[in-house]
N, C-alpha and C positions, 0 to 999 in steps of 0.2 A: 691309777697314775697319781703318783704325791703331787700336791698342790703347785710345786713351788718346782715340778718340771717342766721343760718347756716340750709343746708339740714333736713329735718327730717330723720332720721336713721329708716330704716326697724326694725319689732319687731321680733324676735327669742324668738318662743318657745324648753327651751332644754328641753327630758322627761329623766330619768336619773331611778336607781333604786339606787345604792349606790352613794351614796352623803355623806359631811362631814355634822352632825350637827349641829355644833355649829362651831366658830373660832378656829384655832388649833384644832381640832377632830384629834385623830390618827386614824379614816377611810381612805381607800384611796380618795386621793381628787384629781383626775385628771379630770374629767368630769368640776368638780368646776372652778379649775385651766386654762379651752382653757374656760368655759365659761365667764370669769372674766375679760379673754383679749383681748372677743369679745366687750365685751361695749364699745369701741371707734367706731366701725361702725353697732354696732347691741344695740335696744334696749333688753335686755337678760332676759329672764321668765325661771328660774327652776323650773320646776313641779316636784317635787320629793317624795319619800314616809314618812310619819311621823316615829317619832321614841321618845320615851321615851327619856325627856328632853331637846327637842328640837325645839325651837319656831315653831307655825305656818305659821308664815309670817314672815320676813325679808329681808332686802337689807344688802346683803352679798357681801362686793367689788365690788358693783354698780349692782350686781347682786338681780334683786327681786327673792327672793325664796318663794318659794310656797308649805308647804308638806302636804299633804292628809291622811284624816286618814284613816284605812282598816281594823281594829280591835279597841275591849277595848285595852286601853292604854298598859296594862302589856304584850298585846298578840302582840304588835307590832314588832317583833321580828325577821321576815322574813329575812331581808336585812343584819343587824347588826353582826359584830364581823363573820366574815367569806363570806357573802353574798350566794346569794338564792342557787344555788345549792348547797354547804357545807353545810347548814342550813338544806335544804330535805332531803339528804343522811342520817344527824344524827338524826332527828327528824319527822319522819315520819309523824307524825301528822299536820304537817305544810302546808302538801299538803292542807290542809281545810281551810287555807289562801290564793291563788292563784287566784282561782275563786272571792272573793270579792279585793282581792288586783288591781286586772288587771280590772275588774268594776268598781273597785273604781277611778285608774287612769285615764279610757276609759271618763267617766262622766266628771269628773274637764276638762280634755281633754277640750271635748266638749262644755263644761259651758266655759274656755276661748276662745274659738275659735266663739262663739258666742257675747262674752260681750268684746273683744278684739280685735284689727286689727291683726292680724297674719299673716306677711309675711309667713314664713319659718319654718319648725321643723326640729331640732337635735334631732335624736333617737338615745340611746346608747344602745346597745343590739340589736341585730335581735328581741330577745322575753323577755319578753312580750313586750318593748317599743317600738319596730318597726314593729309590729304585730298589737299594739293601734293604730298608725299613718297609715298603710293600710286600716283599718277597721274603721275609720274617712273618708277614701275617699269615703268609700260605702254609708255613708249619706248622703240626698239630702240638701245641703248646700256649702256653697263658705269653700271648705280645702284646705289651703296651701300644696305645694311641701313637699317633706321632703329627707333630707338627713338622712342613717339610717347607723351608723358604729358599727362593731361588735370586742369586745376586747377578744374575745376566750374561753370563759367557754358557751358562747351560744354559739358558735359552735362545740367544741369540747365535750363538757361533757353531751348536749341534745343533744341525738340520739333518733331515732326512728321514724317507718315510717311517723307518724300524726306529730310529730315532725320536721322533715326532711321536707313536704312538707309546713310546715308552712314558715320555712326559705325562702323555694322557694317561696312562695307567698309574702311574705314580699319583696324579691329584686327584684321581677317581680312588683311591685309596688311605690318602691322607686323610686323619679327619679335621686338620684347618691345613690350610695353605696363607703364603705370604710370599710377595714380592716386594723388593726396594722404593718400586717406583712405579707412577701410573703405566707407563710405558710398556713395562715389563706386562701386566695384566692388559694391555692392549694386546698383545704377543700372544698369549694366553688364549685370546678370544681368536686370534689366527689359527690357532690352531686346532680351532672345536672344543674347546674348555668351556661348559659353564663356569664363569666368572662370579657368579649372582654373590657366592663367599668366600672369593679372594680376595684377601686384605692386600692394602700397600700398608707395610709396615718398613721404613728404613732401619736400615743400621744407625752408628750416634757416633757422637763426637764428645769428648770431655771439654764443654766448650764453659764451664767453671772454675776450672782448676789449670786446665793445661793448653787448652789453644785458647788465650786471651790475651784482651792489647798488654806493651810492656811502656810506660810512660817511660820511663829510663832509658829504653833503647833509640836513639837517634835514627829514625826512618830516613834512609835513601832517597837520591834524587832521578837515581837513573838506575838501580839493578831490578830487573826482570827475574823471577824466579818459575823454575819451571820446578815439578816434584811429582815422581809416579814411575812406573816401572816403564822400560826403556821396551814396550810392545809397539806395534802398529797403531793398535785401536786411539795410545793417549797423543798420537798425533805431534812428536815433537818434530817431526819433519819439517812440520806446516810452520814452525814458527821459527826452526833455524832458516829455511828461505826468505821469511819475514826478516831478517834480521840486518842486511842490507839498505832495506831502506828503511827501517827505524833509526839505524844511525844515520841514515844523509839527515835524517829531520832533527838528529836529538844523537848528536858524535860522541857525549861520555857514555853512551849505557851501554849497558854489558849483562849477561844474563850466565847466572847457575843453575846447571842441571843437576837435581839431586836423584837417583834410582840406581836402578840398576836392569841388566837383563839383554834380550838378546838380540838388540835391533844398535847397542850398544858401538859395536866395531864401526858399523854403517852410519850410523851418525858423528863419531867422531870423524870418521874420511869424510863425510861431508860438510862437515867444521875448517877442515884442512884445506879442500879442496877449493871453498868458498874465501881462504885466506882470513878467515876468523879465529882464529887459533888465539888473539889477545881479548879476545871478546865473547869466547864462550869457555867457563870454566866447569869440567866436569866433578862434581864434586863424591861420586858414588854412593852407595848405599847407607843410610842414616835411621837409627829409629824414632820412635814416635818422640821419644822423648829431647832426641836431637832438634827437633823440626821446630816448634816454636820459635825462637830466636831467627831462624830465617824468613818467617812470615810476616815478626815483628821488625823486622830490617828492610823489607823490601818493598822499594815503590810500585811493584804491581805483580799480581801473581797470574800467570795465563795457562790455562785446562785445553789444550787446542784438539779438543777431541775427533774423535772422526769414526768411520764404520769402514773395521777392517774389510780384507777381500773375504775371508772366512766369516762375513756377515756379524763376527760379533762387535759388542760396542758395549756404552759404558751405560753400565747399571744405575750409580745413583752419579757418585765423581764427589766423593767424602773429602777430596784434598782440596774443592774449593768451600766446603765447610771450614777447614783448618786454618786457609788465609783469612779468610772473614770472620771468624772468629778470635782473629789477631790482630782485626782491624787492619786488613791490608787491601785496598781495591782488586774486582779480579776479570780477567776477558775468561771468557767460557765460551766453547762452540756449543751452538744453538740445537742440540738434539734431545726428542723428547727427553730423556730422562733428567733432565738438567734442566727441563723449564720452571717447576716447580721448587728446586732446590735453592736459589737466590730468587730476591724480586729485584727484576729487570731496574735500572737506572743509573743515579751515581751513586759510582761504586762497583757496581757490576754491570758488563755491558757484555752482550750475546754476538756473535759472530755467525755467518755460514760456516759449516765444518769443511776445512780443506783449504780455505779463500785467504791467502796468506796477504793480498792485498787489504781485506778488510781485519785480519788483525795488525797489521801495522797500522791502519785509521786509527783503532784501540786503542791499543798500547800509546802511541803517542796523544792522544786526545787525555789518554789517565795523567801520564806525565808531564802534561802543559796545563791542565786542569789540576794540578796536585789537590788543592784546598776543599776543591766540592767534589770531589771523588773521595778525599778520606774522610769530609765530614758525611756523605751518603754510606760508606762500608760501617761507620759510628752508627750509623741509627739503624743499617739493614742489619745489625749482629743480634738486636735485640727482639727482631723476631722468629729467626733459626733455633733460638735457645729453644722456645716453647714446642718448637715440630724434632728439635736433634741434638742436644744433649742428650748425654748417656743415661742420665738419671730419668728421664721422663720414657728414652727408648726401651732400657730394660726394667723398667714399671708395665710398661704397655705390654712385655712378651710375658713377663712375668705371670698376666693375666692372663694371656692368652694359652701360655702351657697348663695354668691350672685349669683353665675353660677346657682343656684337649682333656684332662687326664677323668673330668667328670662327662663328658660327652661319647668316648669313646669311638673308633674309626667306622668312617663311611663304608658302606658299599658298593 
């Protein structure tokens, strides 16, 4: 090799189910986002699912994407504006895509792992993506390691016994695993998992460059901001009920909802119905790059999470990294995964999930306290940096696929 070349960079296959479409997509884009800032020491393959609108092939921030198709175009629907479980719950019919969908990805799978050097795979999900990447190793051919992380609706919201042992086969085959959050490896331990080397490894936040305070911006006295996909789990139910008597205590506030998704009709009629229709603005779907400026405008940002009836719930809850990272006070329901994620005080302050009594305390307590709530979100930003910036989060995975591709899978 001449002197003055550089290393060839290992190939990373990531297998992903939600993914952003297109540039700016208001899907969640974190899968995208660690894939993106692996390209300095990984070559980076996203194998992901197609989606109406959405090229089949491109390089995305150095990133080649790669999406498969798994139905006629219009039935491509699985993934999109809520993701697969929200999607099954409402649409029962959908289960008649899963079968072809996880085929369909198993194959491409294989077709690159054939016609491609594949160091390494990222599986995001226990299932179906880390479920593909086990069930690669059973074919008689040369399969990379895989590292297989799991963000919480596969663990918490698929239950069930064929269910439950798939997870266990999938981490009895990985050879690292990672979850978000302690929580999630608490889950883990539920279910007969040696745990002894599963990591909590989070996702990250660009909390450098892009969710940071904006001294220019003029902070609000009374808007409330809500921000997250309009499911069950993110709880806005809980705080449009709240919202009554936040204003007997505090009459100018007003709150914007920014997401989108399918709980969406149902909470508007319950905006209507509660005769708040001047006081709640639905703002729709926003990307990352929109968001900022809302975090940095807003007197309080509230996460009112809760544990759907399909048992799932929220994995880490990276959108109350995004307010506090913009210096914006925030109420968050009190569920494990969320304990670890702010430290408790002013600035941030933990609620029962559900208890719309005790986020109205909140909320108003932020907003008659303004001074030592923003000066507490001032000084709690600067220790998020060190645990969930992007830069330190895709350093640590960085590591950890190269630790996979030299270790090679479990038995």
């Amino acid at each position: 090799m001449p002197e003055h070349a550089a290393p060839k960079r290992p190939t990373l296959l990531v297998l992903a189910s939600t993914y952003p479409r297109w540039s700016g997509d208001h899907e969640p884009g974190f899968v995208h986002e660690l894939a993106r800032r692996l390209t300095d020491r990984f070559q980076v393959i996203a194998l992901v699912p197609s989606a109406p609108g959405a090229a089949a092939r491109e390089t995305l921030d150095g990133v080649d994407v790669i999406r498969y198709r798994y139905a006629p175009r219009r039935f491509e629907t699985l993934v999109s504006d809520g993701g697969i479980v929200t999607n099954l719950r409402l649409h029962r019919w959908k289960l008649l895509l899963i079968p072809v969908f996880v085929f369909a990805q198993s194959w491409q799978s294989w077709f690159l792992l054939r016609t491609r050097q594949i160091d390494v795979i990222h599986a995001h999900w226990l299932l179906p993506q880390g479920l593909v990447s086990a069930a690669l190793g059973k074919i008689p051919s040369r399969t990379p390691p895989f590292l297989v992380t799991s963000h919480g609706a596969d663990l918490f919201a698929l239950r069930g016994k064929l269910l439950d042992a798939l997870k266990r086969f999938v981490v009895r085959k990985a050879a690292m695993v990672t979850v978000v959050s302690d929580a999630m490896r608490t889950e883990l331990a539920r279910l007969g998992v040696d745990i002894a080397d599963v990591r909590v490894q989070p996702m990250g936040v660009d909390l450098e460059t892009l969710f940071v305070p904006d001294p220019g911006t003029k902070r609000s006295r009374d808007e409330i901001l809500f921000v997250g996909r309009l499911v069950e789990k993110k709880g806005l139910r809980h705080l449009i009920d709240a919202m009554p008597a936040i204003l007997q205590a505090c009459p100018t506030v007003h709150l914007t909802v920014v997401g989108f998704g399918p709980e969406e009709a149902g909470r508007r009629a319950q905006v209507e119905g509660m005769g708040l229709r001047d006081k709640v603005h639905f703002a729709g779907a926003l990307s990352q790059a929109e968001l900022p400026p809302l975090y940095q405008r807003a007197a309080v940002f509230v996460a009112p999470f809760v544990q759907a009836t399909s048992g799932d719930q929220e994995g880490l809850g990276l959108v109350c990294l995004e307010a506090a990272g913009c210096g914006c006070p925030v109420v968050v329901s009190d569920l494990p995964a969320t304990q670890k994620v702010l430290p408790e005080g002013p600035g941030c302050i933990r609620v029962a999930p559900g208890d719309s009594a005790a986020l109205t305390a909140a909320v108003v307590d932020i907003l008659i306290r303004r001074d030592v709530h923003l000066h507490g979100a001032q000084v709690g930003r600067q220790s998020i940096i060190q645990n969930f910036d992007w830069r330190v989060v895709s350093g640590n995975y960085a590591n950890l696929l190269e630790t996979t591709i030299g270790g090679g899978q479990r038995d």
